[in-house]
C-alpha positions in Angstrom: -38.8 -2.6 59.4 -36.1 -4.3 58.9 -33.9 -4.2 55.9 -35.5 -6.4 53.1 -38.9 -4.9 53.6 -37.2 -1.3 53.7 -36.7 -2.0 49.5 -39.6 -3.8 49.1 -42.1 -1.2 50.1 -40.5 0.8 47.3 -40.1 4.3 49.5 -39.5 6.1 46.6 -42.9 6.0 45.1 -43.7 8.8 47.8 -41.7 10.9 46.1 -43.2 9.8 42.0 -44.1 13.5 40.8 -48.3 13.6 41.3 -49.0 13.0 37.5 -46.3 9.9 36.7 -48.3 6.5 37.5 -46.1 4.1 39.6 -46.9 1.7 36.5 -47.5 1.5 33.1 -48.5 -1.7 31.0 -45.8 -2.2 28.4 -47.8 -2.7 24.7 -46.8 -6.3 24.0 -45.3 -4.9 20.3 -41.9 -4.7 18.2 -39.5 -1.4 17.9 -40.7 -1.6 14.0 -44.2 -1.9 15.0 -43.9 1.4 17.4 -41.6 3.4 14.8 -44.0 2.8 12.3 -47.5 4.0 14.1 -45.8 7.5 15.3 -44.4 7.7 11.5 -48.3 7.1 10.1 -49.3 9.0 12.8 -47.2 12.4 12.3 -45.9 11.9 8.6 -45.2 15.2 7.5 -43.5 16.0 11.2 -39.7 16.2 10.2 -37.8 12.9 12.0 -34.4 13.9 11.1 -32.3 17.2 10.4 -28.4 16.0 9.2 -26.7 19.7 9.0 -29.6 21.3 7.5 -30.6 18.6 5.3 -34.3 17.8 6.7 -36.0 14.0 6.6 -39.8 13.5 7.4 -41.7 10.2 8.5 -42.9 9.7 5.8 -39.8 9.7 3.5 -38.0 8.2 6.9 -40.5 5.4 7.0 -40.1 4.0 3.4 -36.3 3.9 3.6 -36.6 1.9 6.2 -39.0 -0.4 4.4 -36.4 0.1 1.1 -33.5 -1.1 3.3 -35.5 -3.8 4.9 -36.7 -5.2 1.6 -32.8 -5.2 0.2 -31.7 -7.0 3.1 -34.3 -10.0 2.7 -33.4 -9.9 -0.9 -29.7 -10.5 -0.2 -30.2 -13.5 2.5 -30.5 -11.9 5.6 -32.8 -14.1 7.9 -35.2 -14.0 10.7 -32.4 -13.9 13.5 -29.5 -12.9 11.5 -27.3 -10.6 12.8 -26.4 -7.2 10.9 -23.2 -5.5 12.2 -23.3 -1.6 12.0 -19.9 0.1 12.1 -21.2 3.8 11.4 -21.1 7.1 12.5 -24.0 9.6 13.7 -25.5 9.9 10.5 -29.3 9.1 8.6 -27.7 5.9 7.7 -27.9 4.5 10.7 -31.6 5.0 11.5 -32.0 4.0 8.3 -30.3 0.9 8.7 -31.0 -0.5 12.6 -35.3 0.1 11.7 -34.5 -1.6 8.3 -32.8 -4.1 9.7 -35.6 -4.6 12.2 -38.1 -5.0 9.7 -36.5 -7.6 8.1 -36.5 -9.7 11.2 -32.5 -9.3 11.8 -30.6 -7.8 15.1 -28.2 -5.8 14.6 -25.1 -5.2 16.8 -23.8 -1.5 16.6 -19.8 -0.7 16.6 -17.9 1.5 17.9 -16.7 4.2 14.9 -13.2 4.3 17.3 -12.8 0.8 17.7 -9.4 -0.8 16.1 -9.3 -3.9 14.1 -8.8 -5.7 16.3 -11.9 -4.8 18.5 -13.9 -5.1 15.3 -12.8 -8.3 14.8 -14.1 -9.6 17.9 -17.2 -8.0 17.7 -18.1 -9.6 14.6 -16.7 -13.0 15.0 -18.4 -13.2 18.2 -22.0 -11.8 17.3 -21.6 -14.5 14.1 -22.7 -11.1 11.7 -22.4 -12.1 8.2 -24.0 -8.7 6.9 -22.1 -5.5 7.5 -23.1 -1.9 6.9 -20.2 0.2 7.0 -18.9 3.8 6.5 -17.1 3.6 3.5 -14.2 5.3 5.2 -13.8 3.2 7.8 -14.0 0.3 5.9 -10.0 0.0 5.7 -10.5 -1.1 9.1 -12.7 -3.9 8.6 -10.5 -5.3 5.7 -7.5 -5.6 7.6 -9.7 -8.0 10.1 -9.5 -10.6 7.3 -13.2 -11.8 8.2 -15.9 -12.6 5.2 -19.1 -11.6 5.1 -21.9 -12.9 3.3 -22.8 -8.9 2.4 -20.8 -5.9 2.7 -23.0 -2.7 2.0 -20.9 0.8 2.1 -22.1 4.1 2.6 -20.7 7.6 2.4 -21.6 10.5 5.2 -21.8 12.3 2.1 -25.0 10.9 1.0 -27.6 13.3 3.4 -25.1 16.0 3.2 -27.0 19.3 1.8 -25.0 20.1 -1.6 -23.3 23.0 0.0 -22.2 20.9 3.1 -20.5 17.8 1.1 -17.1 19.2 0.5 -16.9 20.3 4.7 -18.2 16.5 5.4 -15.4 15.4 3.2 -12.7 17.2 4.8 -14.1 16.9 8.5 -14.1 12.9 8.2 -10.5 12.8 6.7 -9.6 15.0 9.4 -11.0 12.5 11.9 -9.9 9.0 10.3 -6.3 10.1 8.5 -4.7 7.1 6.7 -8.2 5.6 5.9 -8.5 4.2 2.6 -12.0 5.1 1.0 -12.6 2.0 -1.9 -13.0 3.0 -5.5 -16.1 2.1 -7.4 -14.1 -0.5 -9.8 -13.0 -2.1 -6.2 -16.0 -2.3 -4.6 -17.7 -3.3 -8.2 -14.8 -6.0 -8.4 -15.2 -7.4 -4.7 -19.3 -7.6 -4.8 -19.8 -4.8 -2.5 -23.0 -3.1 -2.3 -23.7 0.5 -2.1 -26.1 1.5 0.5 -28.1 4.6 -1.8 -27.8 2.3 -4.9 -30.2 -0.6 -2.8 -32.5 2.3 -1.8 -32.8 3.2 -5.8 -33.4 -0.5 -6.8 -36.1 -2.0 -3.6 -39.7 -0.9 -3.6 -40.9 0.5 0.1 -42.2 -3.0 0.7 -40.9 -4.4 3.9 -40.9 -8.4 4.6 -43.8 -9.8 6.8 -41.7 -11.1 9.6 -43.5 -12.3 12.7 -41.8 -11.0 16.0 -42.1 -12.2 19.1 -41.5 -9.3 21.4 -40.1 -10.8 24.4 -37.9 -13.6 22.8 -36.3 -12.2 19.5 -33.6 -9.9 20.0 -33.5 -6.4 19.0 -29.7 -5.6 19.4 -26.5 -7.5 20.8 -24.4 -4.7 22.6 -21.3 -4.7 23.3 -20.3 -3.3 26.7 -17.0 -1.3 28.3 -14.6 -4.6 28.1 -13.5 -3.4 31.6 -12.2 -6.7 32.3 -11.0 -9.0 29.5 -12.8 -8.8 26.0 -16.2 -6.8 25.8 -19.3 -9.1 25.9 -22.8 -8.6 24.7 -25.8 -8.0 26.6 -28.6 -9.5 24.6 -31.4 -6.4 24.1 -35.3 -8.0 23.5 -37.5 -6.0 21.6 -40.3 -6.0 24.7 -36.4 -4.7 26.7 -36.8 -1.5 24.4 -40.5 -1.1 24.2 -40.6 -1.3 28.3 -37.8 1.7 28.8 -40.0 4.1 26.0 -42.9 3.2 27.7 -41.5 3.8 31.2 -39.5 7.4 30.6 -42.3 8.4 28.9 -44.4 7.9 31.8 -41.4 9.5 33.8 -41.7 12.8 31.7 -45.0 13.1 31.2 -44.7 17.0 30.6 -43.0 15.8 27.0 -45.3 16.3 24.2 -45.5 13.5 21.7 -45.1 14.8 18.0 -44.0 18.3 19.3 -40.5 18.2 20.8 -37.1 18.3 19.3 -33.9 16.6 20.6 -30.5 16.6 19.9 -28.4 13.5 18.7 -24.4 14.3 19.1 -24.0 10.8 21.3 -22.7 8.1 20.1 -25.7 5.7 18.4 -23.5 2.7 18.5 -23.6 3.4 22.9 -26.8 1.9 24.0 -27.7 5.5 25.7 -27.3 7.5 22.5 -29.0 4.6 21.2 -31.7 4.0 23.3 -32.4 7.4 25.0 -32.3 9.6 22.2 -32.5 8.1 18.8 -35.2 5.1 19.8 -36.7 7.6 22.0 -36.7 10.1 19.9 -38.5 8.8 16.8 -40.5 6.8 18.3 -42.7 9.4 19.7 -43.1 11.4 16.4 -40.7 14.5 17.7 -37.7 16.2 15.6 -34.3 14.9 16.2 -31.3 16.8 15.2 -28.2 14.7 13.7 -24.6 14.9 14.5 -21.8 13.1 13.5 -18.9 14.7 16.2 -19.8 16.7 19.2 -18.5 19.8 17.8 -20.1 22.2 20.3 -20.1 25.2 18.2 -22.4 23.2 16.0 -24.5 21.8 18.6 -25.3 25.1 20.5 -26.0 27.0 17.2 -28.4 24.0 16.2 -29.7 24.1 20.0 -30.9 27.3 19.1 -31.6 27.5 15.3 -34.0 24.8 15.8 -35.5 25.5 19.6 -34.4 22.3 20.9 -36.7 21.3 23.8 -34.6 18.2 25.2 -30.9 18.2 26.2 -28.9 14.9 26.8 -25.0 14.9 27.6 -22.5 13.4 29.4 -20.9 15.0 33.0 -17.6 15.8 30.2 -19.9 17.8 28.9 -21.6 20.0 31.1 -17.8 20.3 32.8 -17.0 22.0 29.5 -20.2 23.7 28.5 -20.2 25.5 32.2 -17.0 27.4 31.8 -17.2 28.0 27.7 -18.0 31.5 26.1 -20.6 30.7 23.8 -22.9 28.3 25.9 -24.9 31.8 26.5 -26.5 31.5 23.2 -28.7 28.8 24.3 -31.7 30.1 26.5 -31.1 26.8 28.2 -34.4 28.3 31.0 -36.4 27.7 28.0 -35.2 23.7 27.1 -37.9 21.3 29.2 -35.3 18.7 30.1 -31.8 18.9 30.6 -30.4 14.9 31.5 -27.1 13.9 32.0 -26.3 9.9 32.1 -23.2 7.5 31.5 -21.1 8.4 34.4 -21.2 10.5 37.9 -22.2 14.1 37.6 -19.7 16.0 40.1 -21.4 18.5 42.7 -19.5 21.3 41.9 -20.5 20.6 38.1 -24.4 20.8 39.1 -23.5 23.9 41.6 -21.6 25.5 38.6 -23.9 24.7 35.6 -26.9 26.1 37.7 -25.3 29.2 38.6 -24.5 29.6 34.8 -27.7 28.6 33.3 -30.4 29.1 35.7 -31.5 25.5 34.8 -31.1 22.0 36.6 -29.8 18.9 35.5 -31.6 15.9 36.0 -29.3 12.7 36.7 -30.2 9.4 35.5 -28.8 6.0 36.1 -28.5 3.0 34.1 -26.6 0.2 32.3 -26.3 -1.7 28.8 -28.3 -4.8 30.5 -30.9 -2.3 31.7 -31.5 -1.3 28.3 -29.8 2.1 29.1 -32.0 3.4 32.4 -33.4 2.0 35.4 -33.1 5.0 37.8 -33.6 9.1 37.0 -34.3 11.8 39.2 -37.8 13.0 40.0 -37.9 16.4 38.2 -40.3 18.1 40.5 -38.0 17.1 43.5 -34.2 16.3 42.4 -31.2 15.6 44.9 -28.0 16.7 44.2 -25.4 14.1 44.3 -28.4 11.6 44.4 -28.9 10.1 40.7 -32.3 9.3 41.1 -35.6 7.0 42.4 -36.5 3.9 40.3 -38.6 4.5 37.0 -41.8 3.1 36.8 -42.2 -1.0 37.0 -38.2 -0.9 38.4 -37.4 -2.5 41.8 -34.2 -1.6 43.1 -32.8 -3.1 46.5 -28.9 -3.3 47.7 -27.6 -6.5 48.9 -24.4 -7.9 50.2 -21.3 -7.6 47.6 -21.0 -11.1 48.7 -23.4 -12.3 49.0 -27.6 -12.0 48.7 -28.4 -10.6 52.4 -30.3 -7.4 51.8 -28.1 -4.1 53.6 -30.0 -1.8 55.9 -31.4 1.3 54.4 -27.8 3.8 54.3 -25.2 1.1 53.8 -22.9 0.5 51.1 -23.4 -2.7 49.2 -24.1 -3.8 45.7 -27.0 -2.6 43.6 -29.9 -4.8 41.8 -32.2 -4.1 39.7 -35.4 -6.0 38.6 -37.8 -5.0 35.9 -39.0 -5.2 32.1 -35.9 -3.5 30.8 -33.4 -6.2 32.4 -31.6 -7.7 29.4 -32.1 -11.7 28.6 -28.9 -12.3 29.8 -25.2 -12.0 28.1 -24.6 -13.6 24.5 -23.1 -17.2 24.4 -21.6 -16.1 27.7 -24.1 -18.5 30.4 -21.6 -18.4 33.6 -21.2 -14.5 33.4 -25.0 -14.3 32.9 -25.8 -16.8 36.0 -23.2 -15.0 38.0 -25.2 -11.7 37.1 -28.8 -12.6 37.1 -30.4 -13.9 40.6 -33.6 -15.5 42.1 -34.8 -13.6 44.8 -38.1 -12.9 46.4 -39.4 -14.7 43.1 -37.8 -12.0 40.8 -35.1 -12.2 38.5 -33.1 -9.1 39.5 -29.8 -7.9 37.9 -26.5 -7.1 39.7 -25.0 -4.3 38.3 -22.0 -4.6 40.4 -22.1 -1.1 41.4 -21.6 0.2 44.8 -24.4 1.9 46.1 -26.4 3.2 49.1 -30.0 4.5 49.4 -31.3 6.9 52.1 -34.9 6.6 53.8 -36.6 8.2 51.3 -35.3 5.4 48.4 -32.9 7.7 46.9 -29.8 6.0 45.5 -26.4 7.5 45.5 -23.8 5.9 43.7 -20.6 5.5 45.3 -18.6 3.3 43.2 -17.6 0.1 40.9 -17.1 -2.9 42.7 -14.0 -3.4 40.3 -12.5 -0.2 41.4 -12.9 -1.1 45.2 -9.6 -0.2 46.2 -7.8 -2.3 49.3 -5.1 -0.5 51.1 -3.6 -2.0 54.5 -7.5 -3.6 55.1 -9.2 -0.1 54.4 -11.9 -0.2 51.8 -11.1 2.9 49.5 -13.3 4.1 46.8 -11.7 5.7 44.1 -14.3 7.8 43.1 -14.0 9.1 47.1 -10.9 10.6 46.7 -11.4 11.9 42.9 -14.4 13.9 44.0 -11.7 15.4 46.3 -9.3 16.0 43.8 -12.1 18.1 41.9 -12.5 20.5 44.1 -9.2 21.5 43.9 -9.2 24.7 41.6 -6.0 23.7 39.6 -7.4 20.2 38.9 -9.1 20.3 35.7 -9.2 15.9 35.6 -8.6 13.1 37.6 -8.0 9.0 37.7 -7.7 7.2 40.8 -6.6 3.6 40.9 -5.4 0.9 42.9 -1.9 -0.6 42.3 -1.3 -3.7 43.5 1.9 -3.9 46.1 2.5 -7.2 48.4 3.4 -5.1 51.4 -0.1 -3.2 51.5 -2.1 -4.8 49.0 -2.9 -2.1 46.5 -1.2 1.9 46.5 -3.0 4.9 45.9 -2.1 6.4 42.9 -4.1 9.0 41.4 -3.5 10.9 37.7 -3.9 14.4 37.7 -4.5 17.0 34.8 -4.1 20.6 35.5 -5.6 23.4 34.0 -3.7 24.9 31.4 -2.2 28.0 34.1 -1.0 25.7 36.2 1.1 23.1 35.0 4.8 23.9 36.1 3.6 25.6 39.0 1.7 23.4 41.1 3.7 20.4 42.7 2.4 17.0 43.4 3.4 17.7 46.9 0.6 20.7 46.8 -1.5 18.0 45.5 -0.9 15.2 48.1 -1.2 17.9 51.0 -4.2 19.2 49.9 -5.6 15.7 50.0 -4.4 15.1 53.4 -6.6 18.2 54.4 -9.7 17.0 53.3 -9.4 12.9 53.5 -8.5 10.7 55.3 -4.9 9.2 56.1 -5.5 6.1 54.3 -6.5 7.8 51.0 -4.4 10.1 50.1 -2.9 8.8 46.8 0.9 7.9 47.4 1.9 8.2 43.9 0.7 11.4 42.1 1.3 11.5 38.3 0.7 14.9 36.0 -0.5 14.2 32.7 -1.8 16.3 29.4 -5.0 14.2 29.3 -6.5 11.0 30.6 -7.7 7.9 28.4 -11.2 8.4 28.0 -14.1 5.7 27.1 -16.5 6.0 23.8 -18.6 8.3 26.3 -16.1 10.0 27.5 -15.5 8.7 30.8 -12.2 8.5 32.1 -10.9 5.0 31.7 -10.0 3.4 35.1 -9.4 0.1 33.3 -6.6 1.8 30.6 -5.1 3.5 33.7 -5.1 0.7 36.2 -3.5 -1.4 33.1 -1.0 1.2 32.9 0.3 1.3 36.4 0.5 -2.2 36.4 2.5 -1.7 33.9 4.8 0.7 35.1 
């Protein structure tokens, strides 16, 4: 067989747990249109719990129409686009469905971003109606932009009584020096308040026709690993396809009868897509937080017998070793997924051993609508993240080129399938560069390193950006951290590449230690322990010790921030 065929006959469906179909038809509807049968369908089911405070369909469904029928009121168009900068909070289903509903996109920031990333998210997307956290809207003044609507909201607002004052306190904590407007301001400046529209609208959404597969459900932003982020353009048939398709993938979850947990980020297209959208839109119980504050979570976890678990691989590295994660009976959870970066072996060997339980690793992107790969769950593979979902082709080509790699070779992952965004907004060279013709499909590159065994396992192995070149060898960064991890000293790590014109890049790799060893461990211990267990060519030359290492909004460490640094330096 040779190597085209070898991803064409899709191996992997061998290997599709007996009841998951290898695929579904994707109803041609809206996200509205599918939030609002499961809300008719389980009203008095409770959709949200914000710190105790509880939220069913029913009274979930006609904010949404509330909000919806504001935003028509104030000018907001078929098309429009509605910028959310906005924490983990009721206000943000509240507003994404609303803004839905009234026929707009919405493009979701990030609650860390600075000014001057707010600035370019909203210039660029051409929003003209922002819904912002009250406290964070210092931020958005000092961007100088004007909006056609400004609507401000307070974390307060879904607070139980009791819970107000700690909200309060916990969100000055986290944004010190932020300027919360007074009511003679905002009355002064025209701004809206989000609970006062709520009061004033009836629960009477717009009729806006939607045409699944053309108008857009979200513009999101993505990592800005290179240059200034740029926004994959979400359809509403994208996010209708990737419900459809896990759904299929874990048929063993009950519709109306499970409860999640929400502590990612909403504004990240997986906290967005995989748990909130996936959440409440099959009728099941989804438990709010602003901050991962893991006390809260695993006391919530249990409080409420939460049935679905999805973290990050920062995560489970701290949940495995913590004192409390015990209080979870974590046997009893029916899905445990971890996504948005490379689960480590010794995490997976660790977390079983402590939990009796297995994670399942996903894979997918922004432009995939957040998945395009998980692992079977009655068959996983540890260091593997996964087969195609159902109606996904995957296949690994040339980094090059478009010549398909034999089955076990390294080369450059696509993807093809209902979830692939449109392409990237007002940006057509990047999107031409990433969206081929081939075999009569449009297919994505992801531009991800990756191999796949003969059973149609992938496994990732790295970005094609963090490729490293040293003296001709090909080094992968995430090679020689995976080494660095199994030292037991090494709590974190950061490999990059610096460019040198002798060799073409160096080594260097950042290194936190846990907390008993710093002072005591040498980066000669560190370099020699490499040399044991790598290669010659990749043993970092430069070893740096550091108290932490930049992270990305999903915790991942930042290769771009770090490369940017040694550059630098």
């Amino acid at each position: 067989m040779g190597a085209k065929e070898a991803y064409l006959s899709k191996p992997w469906l061998k290997y599709y747990p007996e009841d998951v179909p290898h695929q579904v038809d994707i109803p041609d509807i809206s996200v509205p249109q599918l939030f609002d049968e499961m809300a008719d369908k389980y009203s008095n089911n409770t959709a949200l719990i914000f710190y105790g405070k509880k939220i069913s369909y029913k009274k979930l469904k006609e904010l949404t129409d509330r909000f919806a029928a504001a935003l028509f009121d104030l000018g907001v168009k078929k098309g429009d686009t509605v910028a959310m900068y906005l924490l983990n909070c009721p206000q943000f289903v509240i507003t994404y469905f609303g803004a839905l509903k009234a026929g707009a996109k919405v493009t979701p920031i990030s609650p860390v971003y600075t000014s001057i990333e707010v600035k370019h998210q909203i210039e660029d997307s051409e929003a003209k109606t922002l819904v912002c956290e009250d406290i964070l809207y210092d931020n958005v003044e000092q961007t100088g932009v004007k909006f056609n609507n400004v609507i401000l909201t307070n974390i307060g607002d879904y607070l139980p009584a009791f819970k107000k004052m700690f909200g309060k306190s916990v969100m000055g904590k986290a944004y010190q020096g932020m300027k919360v407007p007074t009511p003679k301001y905002m009355e002064q400046k025209g701004i809206h308040q989000f609970n006062q529209l709520l009061r004033k609208y009836p629960a009477k959404a717009p009729d806006v026709k939607i045409d699944p597969k053309k108008d857009i459900v979200a513009l999101q932003y993505s990592g800005g690993t290179t240059g200034l982020p740029k926004a994959a353009v979400i359809t509403h048939y994208n996010v209708v396809a990737v419900q459809t398709q896990t759904r299929a993938t874990w048929p063993f979850m009950e519709e109306g009868k499970e409860t999640g947990i929400g502590f990612l980020g909403f504004f990240h297209i997986y906290g967005q897509i995989v748990v909130m959208v996936g959440t409440l839109t099959q009728g099941n119980t989804l438990v709010l937080f602003t901050t991962p504050d893991v006390d809260d979570i695993l006391t919530a976890m249990d409080r409420y017998k939460v049935s679905a678990f999805t973290g990050v691989p920062m995560l489970f590295e701290g949940l495995k070793e913590y004192d409390k994660t015990n209080r979870v009976d974590w046997k009893s959870l029916k899905i445990v997924v971890c996504g948005a970066d490379t689960l480590h072996e010794k995490t997976v060997y660790d977390w079983e051993r402590r939990t009796g339980t297995r994670i399942l690793e996903g894979y997918g992107m922004t432009e995939t609508t957040s998945v395009s790969h998980t692992s079977p769950y009655s068959r996983p593979k540890i260091s593997s993240f996964g087969i195609p979902i159902p109606n996904v082709d995957a296949a690994i080509i040339d980094v090059h080129g478009t010549e398909f790699k034999p089955v076990g070779e390294e080369g450059e992952l696509i993807v093809s399938g209902p979830n692939i965004m449109l392409g990237y907004w007002k940006r057509p060279k990047e999107t031409d560069e990433s969206i081929i013709e081939l075999e009569g499909k449009k297919w994505l590159r992801t531009g991800d390193l990756v191999k796949m065994d003969e059973e149609g396992y992938f496994y990732f192995i790295d970005r094609k950006r963090d490729l490293i070149k040293y003296k001709g060898y090909s080094v992968f960064a995430r090679h020689v951290e995976e080494v660095l991890y199994k030292h037991p000293q090494i709590k974190a790590a950061g490999v990059v590449g610096v460019p040198d014109p002798k060799v073409g890049q160096i080594i260097k790799a950042y290194v936190v230690l846990q907390g008993e060893a710093r002072g005591k461990v040498s980066e000669e211990e560190i370099a020699e322990f490499c040399k044991q267990n790598m290669a010659h060519y990749k043993v970092p030359k430069i070893i740096e010790f550091r108290g932490e290492l930049p992270k990305t909004d999903v915790g991942k460490v930042s290769r771009r921030e770090l490369r940017e640094e040694a550059e630098e330096a």
